[in-house]
C-alpha positions as CSV (number, residue, x, y, z in Angstrom):
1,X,-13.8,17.7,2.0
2,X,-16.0,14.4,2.7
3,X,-15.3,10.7,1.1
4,X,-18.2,10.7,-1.2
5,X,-20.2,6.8,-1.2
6,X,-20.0,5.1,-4.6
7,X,-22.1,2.1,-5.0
8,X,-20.9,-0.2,-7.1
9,X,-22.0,-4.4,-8.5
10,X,-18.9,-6.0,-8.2
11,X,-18.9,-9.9,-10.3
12,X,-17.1,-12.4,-8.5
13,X,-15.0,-14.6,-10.8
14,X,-12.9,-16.2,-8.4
15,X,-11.6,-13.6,-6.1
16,X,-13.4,-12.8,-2.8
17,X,-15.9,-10.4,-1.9
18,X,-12.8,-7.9,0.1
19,X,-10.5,-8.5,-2.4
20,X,-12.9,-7.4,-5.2
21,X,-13.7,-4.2,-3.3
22,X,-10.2,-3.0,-3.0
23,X,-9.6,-3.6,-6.3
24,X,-12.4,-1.7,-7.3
25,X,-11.8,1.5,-4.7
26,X,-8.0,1.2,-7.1
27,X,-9.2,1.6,-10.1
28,X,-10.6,5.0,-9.0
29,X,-13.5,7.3,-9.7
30,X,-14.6,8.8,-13.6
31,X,-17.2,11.1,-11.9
32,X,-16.7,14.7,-12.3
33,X,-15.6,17.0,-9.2
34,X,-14.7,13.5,-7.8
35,X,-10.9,13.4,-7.0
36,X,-9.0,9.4,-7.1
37,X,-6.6,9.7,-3.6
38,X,-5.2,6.1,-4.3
39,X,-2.0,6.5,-6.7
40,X,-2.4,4.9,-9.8
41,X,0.6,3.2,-9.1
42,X,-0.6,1.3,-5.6
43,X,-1.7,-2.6,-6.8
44,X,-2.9,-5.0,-4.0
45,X,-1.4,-7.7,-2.9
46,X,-3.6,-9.2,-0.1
47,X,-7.1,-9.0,1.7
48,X,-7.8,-11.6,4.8
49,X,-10.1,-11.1,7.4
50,X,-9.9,-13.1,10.2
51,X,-12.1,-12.4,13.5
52,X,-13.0,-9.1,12.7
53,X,-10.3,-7.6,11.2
54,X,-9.2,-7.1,7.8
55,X,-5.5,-7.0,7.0
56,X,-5.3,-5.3,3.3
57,X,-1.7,-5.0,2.0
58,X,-0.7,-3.1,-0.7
59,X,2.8,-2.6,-2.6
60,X,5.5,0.1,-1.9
61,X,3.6,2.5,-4.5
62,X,1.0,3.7,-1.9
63,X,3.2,5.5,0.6
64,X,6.0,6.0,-2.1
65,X,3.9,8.0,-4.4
66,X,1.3,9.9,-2.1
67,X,1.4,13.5,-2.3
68,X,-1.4,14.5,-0.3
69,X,-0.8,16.1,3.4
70,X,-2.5,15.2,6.6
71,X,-6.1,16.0,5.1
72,X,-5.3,13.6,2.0
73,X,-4.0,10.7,3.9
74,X,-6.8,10.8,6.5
75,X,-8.9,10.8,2.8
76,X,-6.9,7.6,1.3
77,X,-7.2,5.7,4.6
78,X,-10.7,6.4,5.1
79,X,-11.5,5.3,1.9
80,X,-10.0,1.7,2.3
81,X,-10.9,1.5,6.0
82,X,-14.6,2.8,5.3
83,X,-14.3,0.4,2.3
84,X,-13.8,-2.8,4.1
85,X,-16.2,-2.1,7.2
86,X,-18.7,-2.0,4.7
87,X,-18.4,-5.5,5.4
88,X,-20.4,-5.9,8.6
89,X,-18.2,-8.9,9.6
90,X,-15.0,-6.2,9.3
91,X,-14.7,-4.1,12.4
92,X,-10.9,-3.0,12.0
93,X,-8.4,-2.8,9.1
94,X,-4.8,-3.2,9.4
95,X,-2.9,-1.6,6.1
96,X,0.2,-3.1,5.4
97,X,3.0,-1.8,2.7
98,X,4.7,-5.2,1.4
99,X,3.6,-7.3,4.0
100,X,4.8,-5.0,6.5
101,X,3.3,-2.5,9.3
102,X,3.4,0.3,8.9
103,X,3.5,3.8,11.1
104,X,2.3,6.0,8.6
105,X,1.8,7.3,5.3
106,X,2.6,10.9,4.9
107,X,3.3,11.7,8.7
108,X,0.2,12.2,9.7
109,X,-2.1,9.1,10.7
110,X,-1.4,6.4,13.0
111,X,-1.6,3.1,11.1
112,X,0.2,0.7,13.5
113,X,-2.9,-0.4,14.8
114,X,-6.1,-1.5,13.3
115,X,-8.7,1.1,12.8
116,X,-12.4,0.8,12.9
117,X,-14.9,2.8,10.4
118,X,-14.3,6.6,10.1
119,X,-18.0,7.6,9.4
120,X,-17.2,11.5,9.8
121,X,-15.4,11.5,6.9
122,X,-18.6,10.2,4.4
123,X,-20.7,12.5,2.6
């Protein structure tokens, strides 16, 4: 159970480099054997980064609609924090739910702090 890397050529028309990466890690995988973590449902509603650290935030749907236990949630963070540090000026990420910090998704993963690039997880 790794995060599997998925290059992808992201066109800019008007939104920013982070924001058009988390929009495309949303709109999930079509590859076979490759399983989308992210619920449909989650949209984004901010990126900033700001010395070193991202602050993503997402709506309600992420943490309302995840059904994974502590192996999927350490999945669906990894992807977004792996995501953004793929950024070399993003160290940390910060994922809010509505503007809002948050303790955790499913129970399992501490996400009251910002958390830097989790590179066991990648295939």
């Amino acid at each position: 159970m790794k995060l599997i890397a998925d290059k992808r050529t992201i066109t800019l028309d008007q939104q920013e480099k982070y924001t058009a990466a988390m929009e495309s890690l949303l709109e999930g995988t079509t590859e076979k054997g490759q399983t989308n973590i992210i619920p449909k449902q989650t949209k984004l509603r901010s990126v900033k980064v700001a010395n070193g650290t991202a602050t993503v935030d997402f709506t309600g749907d992420l943490r309302k609609d995840f059904v994974g236990g502590s192996t999927g949630e350490t999945m669906l963070v990894g992807s977004i924090v792996d995501t953004l540090t793929e950024f070399p000026e993003v160290k940390k990420v910060q994922i809010l739910i509505d503007g809002k910090k948050v303790e955790s998704l499913g129970g399992h993963m501490d996400l009251s702090q910002p958390l830097t690039r989790m590179t066991d997880l990648l295939k």
